[in-house]
C-alpha positions as CSV (number, residue, x, y, z in Angstrom):
1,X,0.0,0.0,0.0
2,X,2.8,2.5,1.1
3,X,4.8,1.7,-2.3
4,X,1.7,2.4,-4.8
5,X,0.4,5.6,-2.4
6,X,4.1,6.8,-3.2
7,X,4.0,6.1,-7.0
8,X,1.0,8.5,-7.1
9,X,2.5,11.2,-5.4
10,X,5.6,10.9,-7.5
11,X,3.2,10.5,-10.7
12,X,0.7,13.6,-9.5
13,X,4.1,15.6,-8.9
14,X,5.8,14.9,-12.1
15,X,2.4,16.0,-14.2
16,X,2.3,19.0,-12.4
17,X,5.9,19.8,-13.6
18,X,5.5,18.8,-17.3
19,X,2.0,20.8,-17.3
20,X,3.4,23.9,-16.2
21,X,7.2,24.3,-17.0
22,X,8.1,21.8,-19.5
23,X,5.5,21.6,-22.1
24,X,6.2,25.6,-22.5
25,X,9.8,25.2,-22.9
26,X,9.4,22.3,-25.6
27,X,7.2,24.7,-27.4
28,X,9.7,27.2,-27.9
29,X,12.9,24.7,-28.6
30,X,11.0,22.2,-30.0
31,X,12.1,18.6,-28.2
32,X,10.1,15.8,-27.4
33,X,9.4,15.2,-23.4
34,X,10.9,12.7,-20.9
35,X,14.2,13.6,-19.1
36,X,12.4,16.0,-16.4
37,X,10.5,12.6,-15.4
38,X,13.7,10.5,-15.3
39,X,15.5,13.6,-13.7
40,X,12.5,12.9,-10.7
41,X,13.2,9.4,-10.6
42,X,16.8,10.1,-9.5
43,X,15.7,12.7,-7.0
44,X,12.7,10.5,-5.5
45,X,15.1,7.0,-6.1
46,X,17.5,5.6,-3.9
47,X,20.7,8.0,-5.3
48,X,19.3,10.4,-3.4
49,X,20.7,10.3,0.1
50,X,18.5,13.1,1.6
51,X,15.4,12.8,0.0
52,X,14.4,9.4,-0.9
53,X,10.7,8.3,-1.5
54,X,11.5,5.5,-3.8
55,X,13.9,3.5,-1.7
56,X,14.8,-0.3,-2.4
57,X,12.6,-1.8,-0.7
58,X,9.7,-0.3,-2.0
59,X,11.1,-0.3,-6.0
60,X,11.4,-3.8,-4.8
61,X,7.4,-3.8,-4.3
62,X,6.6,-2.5,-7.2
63,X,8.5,-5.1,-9.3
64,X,5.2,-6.5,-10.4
65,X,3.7,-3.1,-11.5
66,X,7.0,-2.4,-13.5
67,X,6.7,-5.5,-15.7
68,X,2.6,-4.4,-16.0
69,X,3.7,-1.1,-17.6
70,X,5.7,-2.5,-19.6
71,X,3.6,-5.3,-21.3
72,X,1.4,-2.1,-21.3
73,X,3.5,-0.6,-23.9
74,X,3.8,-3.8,-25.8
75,X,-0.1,-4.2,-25.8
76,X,0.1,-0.7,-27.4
77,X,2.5,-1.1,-29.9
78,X,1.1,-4.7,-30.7
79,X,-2.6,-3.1,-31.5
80,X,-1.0,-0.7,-34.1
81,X,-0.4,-4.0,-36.2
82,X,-2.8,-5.7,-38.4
83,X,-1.8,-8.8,-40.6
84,X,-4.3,-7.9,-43.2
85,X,-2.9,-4.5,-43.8
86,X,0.7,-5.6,-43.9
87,X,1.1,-6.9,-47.1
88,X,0.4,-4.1,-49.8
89,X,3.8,-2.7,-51.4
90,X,4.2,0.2,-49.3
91,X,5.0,-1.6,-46.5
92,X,6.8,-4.4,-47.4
93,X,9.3,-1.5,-48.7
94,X,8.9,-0.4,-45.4
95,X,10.0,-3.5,-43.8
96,X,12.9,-4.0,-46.2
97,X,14.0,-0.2,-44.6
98,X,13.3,-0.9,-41.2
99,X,15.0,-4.8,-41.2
100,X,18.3,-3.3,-42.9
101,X,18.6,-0.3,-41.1
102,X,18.2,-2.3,-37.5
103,X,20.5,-4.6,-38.6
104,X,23.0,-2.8,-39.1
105,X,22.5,-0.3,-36.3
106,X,22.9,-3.6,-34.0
107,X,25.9,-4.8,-35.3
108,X,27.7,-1.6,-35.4
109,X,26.7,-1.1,-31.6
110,X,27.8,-4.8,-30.7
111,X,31.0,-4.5,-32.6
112,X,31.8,-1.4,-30.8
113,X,30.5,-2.7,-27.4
114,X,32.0,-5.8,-27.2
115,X,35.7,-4.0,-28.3
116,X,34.8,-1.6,-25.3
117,X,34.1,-4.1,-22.7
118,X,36.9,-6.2,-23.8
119,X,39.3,-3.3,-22.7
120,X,37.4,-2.0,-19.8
121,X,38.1,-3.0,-16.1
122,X,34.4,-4.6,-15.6
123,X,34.5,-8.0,-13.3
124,X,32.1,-9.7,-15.3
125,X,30.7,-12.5,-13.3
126,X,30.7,-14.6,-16.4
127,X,30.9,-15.1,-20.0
128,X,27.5,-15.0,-20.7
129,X,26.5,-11.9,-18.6
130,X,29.4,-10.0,-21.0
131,X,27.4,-11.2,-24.6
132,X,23.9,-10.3,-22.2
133,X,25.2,-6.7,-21.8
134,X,26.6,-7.1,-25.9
135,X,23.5,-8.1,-27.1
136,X,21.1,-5.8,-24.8
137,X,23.1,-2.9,-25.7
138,X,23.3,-3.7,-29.8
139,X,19.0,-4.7,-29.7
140,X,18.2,-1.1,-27.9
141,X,20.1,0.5,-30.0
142,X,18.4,-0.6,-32.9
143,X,14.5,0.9,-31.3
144,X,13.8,4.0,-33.2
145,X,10.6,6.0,-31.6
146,X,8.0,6.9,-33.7
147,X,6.6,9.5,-30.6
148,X,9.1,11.9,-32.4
149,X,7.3,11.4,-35.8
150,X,3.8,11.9,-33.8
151,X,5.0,15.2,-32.5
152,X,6.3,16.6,-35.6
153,X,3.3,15.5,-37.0
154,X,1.4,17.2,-35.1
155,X,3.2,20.8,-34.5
156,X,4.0,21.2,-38.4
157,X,1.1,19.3,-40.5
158,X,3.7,17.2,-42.2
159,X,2.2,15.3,-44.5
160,X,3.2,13.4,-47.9
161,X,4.3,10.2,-49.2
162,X,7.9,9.9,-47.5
163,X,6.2,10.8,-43.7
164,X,3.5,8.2,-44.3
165,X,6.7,5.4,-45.7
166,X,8.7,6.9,-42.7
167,X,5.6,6.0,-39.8
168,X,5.4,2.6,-41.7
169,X,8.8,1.6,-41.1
170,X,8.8,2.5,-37.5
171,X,5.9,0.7,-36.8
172,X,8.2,-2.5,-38.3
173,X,11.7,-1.2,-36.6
174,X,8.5,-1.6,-33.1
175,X,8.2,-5.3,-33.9
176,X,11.5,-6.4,-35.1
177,X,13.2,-4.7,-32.0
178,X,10.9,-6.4,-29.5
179,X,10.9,-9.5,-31.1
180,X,14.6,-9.7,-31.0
181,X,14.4,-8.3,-27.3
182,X,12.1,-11.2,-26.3
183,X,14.7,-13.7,-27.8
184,X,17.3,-12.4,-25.7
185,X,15.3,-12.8,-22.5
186,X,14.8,-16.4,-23.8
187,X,18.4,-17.4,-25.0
188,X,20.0,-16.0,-21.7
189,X,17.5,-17.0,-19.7
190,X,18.1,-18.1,-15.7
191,X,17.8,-22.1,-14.9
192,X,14.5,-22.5,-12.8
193,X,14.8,-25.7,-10.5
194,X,10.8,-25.2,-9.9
195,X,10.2,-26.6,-14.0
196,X,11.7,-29.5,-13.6
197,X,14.4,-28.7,-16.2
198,X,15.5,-26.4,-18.1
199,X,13.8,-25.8,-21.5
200,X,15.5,-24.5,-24.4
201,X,16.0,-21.1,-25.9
202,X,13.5,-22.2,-28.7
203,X,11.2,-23.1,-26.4
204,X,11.3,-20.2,-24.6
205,X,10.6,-18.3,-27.7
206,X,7.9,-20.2,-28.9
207,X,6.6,-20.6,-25.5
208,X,6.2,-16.6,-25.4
209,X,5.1,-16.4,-28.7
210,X,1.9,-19.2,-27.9
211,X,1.1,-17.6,-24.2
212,X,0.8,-13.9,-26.0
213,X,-1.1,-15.9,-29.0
214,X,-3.3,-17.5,-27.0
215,X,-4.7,-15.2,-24.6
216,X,-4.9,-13.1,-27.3
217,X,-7.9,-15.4,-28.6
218,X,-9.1,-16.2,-25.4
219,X,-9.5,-11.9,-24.9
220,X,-11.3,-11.7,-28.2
221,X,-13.6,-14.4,-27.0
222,X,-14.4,-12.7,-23.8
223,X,-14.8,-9.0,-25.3
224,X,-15.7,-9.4,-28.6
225,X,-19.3,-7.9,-28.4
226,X,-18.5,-5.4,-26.0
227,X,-18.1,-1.5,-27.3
228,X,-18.4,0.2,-23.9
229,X,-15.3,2.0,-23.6
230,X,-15.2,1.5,-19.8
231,X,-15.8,-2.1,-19.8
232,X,-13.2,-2.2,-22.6
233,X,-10.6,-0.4,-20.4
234,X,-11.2,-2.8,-17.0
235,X,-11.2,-5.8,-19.5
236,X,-7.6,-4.5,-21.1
237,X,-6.7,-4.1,-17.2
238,X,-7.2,-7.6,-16.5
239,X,-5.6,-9.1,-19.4
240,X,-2.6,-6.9,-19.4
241,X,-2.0,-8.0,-15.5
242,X,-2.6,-11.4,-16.2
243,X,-0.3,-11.4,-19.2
244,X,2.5,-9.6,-17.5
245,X,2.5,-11.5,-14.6
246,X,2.4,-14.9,-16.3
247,X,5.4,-13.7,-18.2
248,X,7.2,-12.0,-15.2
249,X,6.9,-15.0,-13.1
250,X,8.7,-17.0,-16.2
251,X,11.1,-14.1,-16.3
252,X,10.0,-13.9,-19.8
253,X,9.5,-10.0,-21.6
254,X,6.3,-9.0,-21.1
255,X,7.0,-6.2,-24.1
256,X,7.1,-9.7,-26.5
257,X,4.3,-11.6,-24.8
258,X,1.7,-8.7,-25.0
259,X,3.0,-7.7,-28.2
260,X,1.7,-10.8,-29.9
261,X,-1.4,-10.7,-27.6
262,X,-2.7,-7.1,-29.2
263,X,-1.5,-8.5,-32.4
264,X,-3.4,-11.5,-32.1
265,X,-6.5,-9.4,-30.9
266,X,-6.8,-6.7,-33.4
267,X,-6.4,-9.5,-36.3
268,X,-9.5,-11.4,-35.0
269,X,-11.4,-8.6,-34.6
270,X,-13.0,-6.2,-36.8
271,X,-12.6,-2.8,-38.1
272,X,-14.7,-1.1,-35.2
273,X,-13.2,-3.1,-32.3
274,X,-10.0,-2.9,-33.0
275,X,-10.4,1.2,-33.4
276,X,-11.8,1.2,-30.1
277,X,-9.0,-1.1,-28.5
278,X,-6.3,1.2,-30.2
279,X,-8.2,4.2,-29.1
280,X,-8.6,3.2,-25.3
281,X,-4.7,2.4,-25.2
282,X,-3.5,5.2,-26.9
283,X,-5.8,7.2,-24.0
284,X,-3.3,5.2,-21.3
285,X,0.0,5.2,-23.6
286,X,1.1,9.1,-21.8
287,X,0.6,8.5,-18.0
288,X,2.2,4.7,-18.5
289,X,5.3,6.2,-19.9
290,X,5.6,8.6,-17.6
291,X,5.3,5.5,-14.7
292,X,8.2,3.8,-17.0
293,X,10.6,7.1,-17.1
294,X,10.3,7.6,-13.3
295,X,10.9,4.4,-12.1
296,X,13.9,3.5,-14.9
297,X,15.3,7.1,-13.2
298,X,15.0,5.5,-10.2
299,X,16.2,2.0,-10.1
300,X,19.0,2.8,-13.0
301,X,21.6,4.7,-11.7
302,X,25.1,3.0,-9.9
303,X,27.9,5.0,-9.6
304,X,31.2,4.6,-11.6
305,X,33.2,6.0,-14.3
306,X,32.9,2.6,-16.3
307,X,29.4,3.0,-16.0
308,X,29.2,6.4,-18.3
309,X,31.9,5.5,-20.3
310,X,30.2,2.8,-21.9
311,X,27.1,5.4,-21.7
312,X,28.7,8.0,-23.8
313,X,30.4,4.9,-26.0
314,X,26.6,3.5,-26.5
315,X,25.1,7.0,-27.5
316,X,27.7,8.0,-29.9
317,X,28.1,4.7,-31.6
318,X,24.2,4.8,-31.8
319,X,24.2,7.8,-33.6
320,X,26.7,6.9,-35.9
321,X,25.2,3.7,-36.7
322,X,21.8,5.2,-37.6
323,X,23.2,7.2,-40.0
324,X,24.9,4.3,-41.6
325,X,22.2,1.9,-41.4
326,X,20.4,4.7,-43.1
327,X,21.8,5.0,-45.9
328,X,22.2,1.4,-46.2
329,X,18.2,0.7,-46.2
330,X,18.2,3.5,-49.1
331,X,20.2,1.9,-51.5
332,X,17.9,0.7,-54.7
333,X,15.0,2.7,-53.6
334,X,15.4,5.3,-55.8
335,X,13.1,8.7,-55.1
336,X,11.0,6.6,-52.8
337,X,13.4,7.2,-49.5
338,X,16.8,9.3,-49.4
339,X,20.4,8.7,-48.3
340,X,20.3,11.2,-45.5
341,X,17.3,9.7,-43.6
342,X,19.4,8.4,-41.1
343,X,18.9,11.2,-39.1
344,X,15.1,10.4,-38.7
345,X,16.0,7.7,-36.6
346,X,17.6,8.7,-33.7
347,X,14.6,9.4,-31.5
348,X,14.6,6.4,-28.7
349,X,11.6,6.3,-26.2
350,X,9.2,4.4,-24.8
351,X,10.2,0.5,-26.1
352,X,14.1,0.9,-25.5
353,X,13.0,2.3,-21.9
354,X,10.6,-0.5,-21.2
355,X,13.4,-2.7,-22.2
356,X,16.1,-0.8,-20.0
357,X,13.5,-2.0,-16.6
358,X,13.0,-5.5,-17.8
359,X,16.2,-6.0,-17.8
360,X,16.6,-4.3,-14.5
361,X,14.1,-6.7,-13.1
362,X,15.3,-10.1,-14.7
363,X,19.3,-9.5,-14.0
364,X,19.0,-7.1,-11.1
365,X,22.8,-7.1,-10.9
366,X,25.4,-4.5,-11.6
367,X,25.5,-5.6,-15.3
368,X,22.1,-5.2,-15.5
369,X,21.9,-1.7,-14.4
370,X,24.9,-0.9,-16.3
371,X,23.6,-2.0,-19.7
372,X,20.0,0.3,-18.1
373,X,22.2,3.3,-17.7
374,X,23.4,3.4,-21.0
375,X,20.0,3.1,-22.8
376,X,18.4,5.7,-20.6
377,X,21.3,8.4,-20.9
378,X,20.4,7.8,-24.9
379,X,17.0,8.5,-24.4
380,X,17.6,11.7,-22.6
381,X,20.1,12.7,-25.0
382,X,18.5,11.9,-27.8
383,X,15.4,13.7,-27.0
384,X,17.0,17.2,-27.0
385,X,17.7,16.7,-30.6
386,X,15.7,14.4,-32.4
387,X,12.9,16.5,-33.0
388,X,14.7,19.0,-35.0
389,X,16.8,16.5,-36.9
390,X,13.7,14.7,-38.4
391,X,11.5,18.4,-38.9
392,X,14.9,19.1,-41.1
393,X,14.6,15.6,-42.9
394,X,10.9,16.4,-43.6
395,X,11.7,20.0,-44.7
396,X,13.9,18.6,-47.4
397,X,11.7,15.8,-48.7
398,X,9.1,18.6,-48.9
399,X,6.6,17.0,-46.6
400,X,6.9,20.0,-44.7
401,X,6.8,23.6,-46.8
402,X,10.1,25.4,-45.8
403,X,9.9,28.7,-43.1
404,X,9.4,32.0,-45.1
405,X,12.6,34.5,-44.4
406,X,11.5,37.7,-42.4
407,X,12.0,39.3,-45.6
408,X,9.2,37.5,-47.4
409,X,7.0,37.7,-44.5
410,X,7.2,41.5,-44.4
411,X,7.4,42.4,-48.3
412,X,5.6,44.9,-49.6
413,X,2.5,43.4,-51.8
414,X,3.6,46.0,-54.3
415,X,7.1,44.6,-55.4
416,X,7.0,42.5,-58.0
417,X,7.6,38.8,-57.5
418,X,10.8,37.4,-57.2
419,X,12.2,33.4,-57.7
420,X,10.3,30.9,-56.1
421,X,11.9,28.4,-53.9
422,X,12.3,25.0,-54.4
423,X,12.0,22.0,-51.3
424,X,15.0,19.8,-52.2
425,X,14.3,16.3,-53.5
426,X,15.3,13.0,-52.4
427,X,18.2,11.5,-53.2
């Protein structure tokens, strides 16, 4: 009781903050939001020495409520996909962009990575925590938000052909990300004396891939007639907890499990249900990543120059690797994507941070938290910059009309009219 009555203080405090200070600051420099609520994780968490509401034994309470907010997100993410619309040729270009381009952003981080933790004094406790942190680390990297697209979106009226490929292929760089991100969880996955052996990383994967299938039927079963948004959010309550904590218990990722589930549910159902579903969640999606921000700010940070040194390796590594994995995707595409779009890619969010605490809570160990560090200090960063970068991208395919110069904007009517500018084209 004393660990959720805390959570909503900390929640009610941080809303108050974004409402009032934030939000009018990332109207004027034009970011996305995020690092004010991880910036009052560390002040609530247990870092904080003189001020700490958050402390380990309650984080340690609220271990099951983590791993529902983040099979929250991968509900979310999973009802934004529909088999039936996923075939046409727009988005199986899409998916040929988004597979390339995370591929290659994963292997440039784990190449990098694994040379860094090679050289670095970190007592690893054993070879396979070393490829865990490798292959965390390289996967993260590879998540690409499309809340940056939204925004940008929303404050410029971007629209055209290349935004509407670009939300395509992050809806794909979602699902390959935390499909490869469940497999992780299953290939290093802990021993469990209370199975009776120890199954293999297949069957994890398929094991996660049949609970999130089939509760996904067994939820269309049970609200399939319903349209009342209420009883449509309690339902969504229930299955998400149930869900979450069958696959925390099996230290699973919940991000995989209800992935598949809203996957499953939105291709049974029809056009009007699954509208409603998406509509209910996307209601929800806000205040559940603000929960995941605060408490990844609180239960990530460990002291240690090691730690943000591989940090600042991660983030800069990630940046280049976007921009080559970029390009890559672009080559043979023609006019239909560009060379440059690399730097569309770099905003992070809410998936690599709901991976960052299911990590935390599977290997809570130093290696664990390490590995967290590093994906959050990318978020933060990334968010400061990310905006702009893609609103730049879209100004150059033309999806987004250029700014007028003060000049034009206060001609005379009266003069005659001079050259016309031009949007630059694709490559």
């Amino acid at each position: 009781m004393l660990a959720t009555v805390s959570l909503l203080l900390v929640v009610t405090a941080a809303y108050l903050l974004a409402h009032f200070v934030v939000d009018k600051l990332q109207h004027r420099y034009f970011f996305t939001t995020g690092g004010e609520y991880l910036l009052l994780g560390v002040l609530v968490g247990p870092a904080n020495p003189y001020f700490t509401i958050l402390n380990r034994d309650v984080l340690d309470q609220l271990t099951p409520f983590v791993s529902l907010a983040v099979g929250w997100m991968g509900l979310l993410y999973g009802s934004r996909l529909n088999f039936s619309k996923m075939s046409t040729r727009e988005n199986l270009i899409a998916g040929r962009i988004a597979f390339i381009e995370a591929l290659f952003t994963g292997a440039i981080v784990a190449i990098a990575c694994s040379v860094a933790f090679y050289h670095l004094p970190f007592d690893w406790p054993s070879k396979k925590h070393y490829w865990l942190a490798v292959s965390a680390l390289s996967v993260s990297a590879a998540v690409s938000s499309p809340a940056v697209l939204t925004m940008v979106r929303e404050k410029t009226k971007a629209k055209g052909s290349f935004t509407d490929l670009f939300g395509q292929v992050l809806r794909f760089n979602e699902l390959f990300t935390i499909l490869a991100f469940g497999a992780i969880l299953c290939i290093f996955h802990r021993e469990n004396p209370a199975l009776g052996g120890r199954p293999t990383e297949i069957e994890w994967f398929v094991l996660s891939i049949a609970m999130g299938g089939g509760l996904g039927v067994l939820f269309f079963l049970f609200i399939g007639n319903e349209h009342d948004e209420d009883k449509q959010f309690l339902a969504l309550v229930g299955i998400i907890v149930f869900a979450s904590g069958l696959a925390h218990s099996m230290e699973l990722s919940p991000l995989l499990v209800n992935l598949v589930l809203g996957f499953t549910l939105v291709s049974l159902a029809d056009d009007q249900l699954s509208s409603e579903i998406a509509t209910v969640l996307s209601r929800t999606a806000k205040p559940m990543y603000i929960v995941l921000l605060i408490l990844a700010g609180a239960m990530a940070p460990i002291s240690g120059a090691t730690t943000w040194l591989v940090a600042t390796i991660y983030v800069a590594v990630r940046v280049i690797g976007k921009v080559v994995g970029g390009w890559l995707s672009s080559l043979g595409l023609g006019h239909e994507t560009r060379w440059d779009q690399g730097r569309g890619f770099l905003g992070h969010g809410a998936v690599a941070v709901a991976m960052a605490l299911n990590l935390m809570v599977v290997f809570p160990s130093d290696v664990g938290r390490m590995v967290s560090v590093a994906i959050v200090s990318s978020v933060v960063v990334n968010e400061l910059w990310s905006a702009r970068l893609l609103k730049g991208l879209l100004i150059d395919t033309g999806d987004i009309p250029p700014p007028q110069s003060p000049e034009a904007s206060h001609s005379d009517p009266n003069d005659p009219p001079g050259p016309v500018p031009v949007a630059s084209s694709g490559a």
